[in-house]
C-alpha positions as CSV (number, residue, x, y, z in Angstrom):
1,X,114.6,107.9,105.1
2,X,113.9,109.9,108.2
3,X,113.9,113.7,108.9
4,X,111.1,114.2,106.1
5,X,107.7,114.9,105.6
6,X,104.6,114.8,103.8
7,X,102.2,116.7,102.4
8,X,98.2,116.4,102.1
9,X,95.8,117.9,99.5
10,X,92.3,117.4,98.8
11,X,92.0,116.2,95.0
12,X,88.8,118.2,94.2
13,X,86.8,117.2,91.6
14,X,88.5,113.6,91.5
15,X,85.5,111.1,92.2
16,X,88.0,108.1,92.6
17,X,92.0,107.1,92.8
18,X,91.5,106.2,88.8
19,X,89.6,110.0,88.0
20,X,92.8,111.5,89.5
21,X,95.4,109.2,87.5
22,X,93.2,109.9,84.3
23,X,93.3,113.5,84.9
24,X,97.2,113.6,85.5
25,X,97.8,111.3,82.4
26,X,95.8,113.1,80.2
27,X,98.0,116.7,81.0
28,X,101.5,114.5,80.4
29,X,101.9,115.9,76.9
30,X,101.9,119.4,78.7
31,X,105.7,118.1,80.3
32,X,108.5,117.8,79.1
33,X,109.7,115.0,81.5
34,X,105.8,113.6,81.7
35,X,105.8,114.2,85.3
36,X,102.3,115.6,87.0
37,X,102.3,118.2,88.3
38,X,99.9,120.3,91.2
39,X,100.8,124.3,91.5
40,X,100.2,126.0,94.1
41,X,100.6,130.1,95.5
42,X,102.5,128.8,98.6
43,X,105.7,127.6,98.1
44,X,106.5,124.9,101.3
45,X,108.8,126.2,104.3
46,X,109.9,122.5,104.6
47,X,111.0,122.0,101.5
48,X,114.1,120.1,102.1
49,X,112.4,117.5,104.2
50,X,110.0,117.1,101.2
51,X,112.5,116.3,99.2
52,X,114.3,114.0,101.5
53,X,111.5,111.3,100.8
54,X,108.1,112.9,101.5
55,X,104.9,112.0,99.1
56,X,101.7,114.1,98.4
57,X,98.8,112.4,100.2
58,X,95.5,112.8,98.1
59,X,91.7,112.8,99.5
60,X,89.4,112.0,97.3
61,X,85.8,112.4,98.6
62,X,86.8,113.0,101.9
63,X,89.3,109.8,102.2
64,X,92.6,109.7,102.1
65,X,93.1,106.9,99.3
66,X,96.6,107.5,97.7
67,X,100.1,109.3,97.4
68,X,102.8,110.1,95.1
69,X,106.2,110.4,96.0
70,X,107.4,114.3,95.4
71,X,110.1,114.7,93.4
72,X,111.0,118.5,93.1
73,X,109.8,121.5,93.8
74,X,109.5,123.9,90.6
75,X,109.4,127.6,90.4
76,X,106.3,128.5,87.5
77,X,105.3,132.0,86.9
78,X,101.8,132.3,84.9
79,X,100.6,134.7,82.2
80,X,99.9,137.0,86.0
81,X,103.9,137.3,86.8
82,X,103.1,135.6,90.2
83,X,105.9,133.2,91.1
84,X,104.1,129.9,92.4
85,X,105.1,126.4,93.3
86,X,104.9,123.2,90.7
87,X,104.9,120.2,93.2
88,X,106.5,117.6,90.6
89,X,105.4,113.8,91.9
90,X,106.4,110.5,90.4
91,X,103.8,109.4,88.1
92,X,103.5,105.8,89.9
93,X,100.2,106.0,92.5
94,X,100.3,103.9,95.5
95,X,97.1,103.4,96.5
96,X,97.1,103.7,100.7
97,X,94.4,102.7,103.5
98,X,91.8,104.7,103.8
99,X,91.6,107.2,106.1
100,X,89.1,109.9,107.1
101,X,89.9,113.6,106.4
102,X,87.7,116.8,106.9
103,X,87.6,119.5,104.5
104,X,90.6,122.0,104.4
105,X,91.5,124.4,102.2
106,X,95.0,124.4,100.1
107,X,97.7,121.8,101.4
108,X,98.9,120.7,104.7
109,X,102.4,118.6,106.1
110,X,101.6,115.7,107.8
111,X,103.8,113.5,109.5
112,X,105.0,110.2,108.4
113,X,103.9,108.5,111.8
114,X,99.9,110.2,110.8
115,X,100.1,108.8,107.3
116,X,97.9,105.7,105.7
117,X,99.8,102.9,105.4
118,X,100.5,101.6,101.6
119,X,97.8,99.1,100.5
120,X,99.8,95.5,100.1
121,X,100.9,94.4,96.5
122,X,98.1,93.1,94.7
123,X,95.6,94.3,96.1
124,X,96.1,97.6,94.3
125,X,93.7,96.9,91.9
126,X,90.4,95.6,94.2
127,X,87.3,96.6,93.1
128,X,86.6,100.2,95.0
129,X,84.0,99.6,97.4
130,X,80.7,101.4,97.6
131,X,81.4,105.4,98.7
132,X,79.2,105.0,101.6
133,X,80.9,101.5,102.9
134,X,84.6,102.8,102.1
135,X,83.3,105.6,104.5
136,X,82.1,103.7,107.0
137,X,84.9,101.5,107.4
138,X,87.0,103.9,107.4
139,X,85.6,105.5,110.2
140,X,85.5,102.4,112.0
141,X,89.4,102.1,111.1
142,X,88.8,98.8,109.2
143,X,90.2,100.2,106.0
């Protein structure tokens, strides 16, 4: 698809891909459709590119190491009354190249041609290398 785009988010408090898919699996009972789910206060200005094929791109200790396709934007209003955004994402995780990120705060767009490619089939499920190595090579732009 073309004339969409992504989004970033750092997954904070995920130590790896498998923390974060543990996490999300473990709040399915909380959804109806078993989707996960990330809210946020901002609801995105680009919504209809998101949902014309865009993914959430997730750093996990300061590496880009996965996404998930988006699939809908939902309006959620807690116990506060403040309207705030559900980001709904497919529940399948495609683990991606690593790339470097810096810290940011909240959730960024980022452009297909700046996104991590996919990691090939099969090798999804290599053992994680060492923080410090991952790191380096990614740096390097190995990974």
């Amino acid at each position: 698809m073309d004339n969409y785009v992504n989004l970033i988010k750092l997954s904070v408090g995920s130590e790896s891909v498998d923390t974060l898919i543990a996490w999300q699996d473990s709040r399915k009972p909380l959804y109806e459709d078993g989707c996960p789910r990330h809210v946020t206060r901002m609801w995105p200005k680009r919504e209809s590119e998101i949902l014309n094929g865009g993914s959430i791109y997730w750093v996990i200790k300061g590496v880009v190491q996965c996404r998930q396709q988006i699939l809908r934007l939902d309006e959620v209003r807690g116990e506060d009354g403040i309207r705030r955004c559900a980001i709904v994402l497919d529940p399948e995780v495609h683990r991606t190249q690593n790339a470097l990120k810096r810290p940011f705060q909240g959730w960024r767009y980022l452009k297909p041609e700046d996104t991590p490619a996919d990691l090939p089939r099969g090798r999804e499920q290599d053992d994680a290398l060492p923080d410090d190595l991952n790191r380096a090579l990614a740096d390097i732009g190995v990974l």
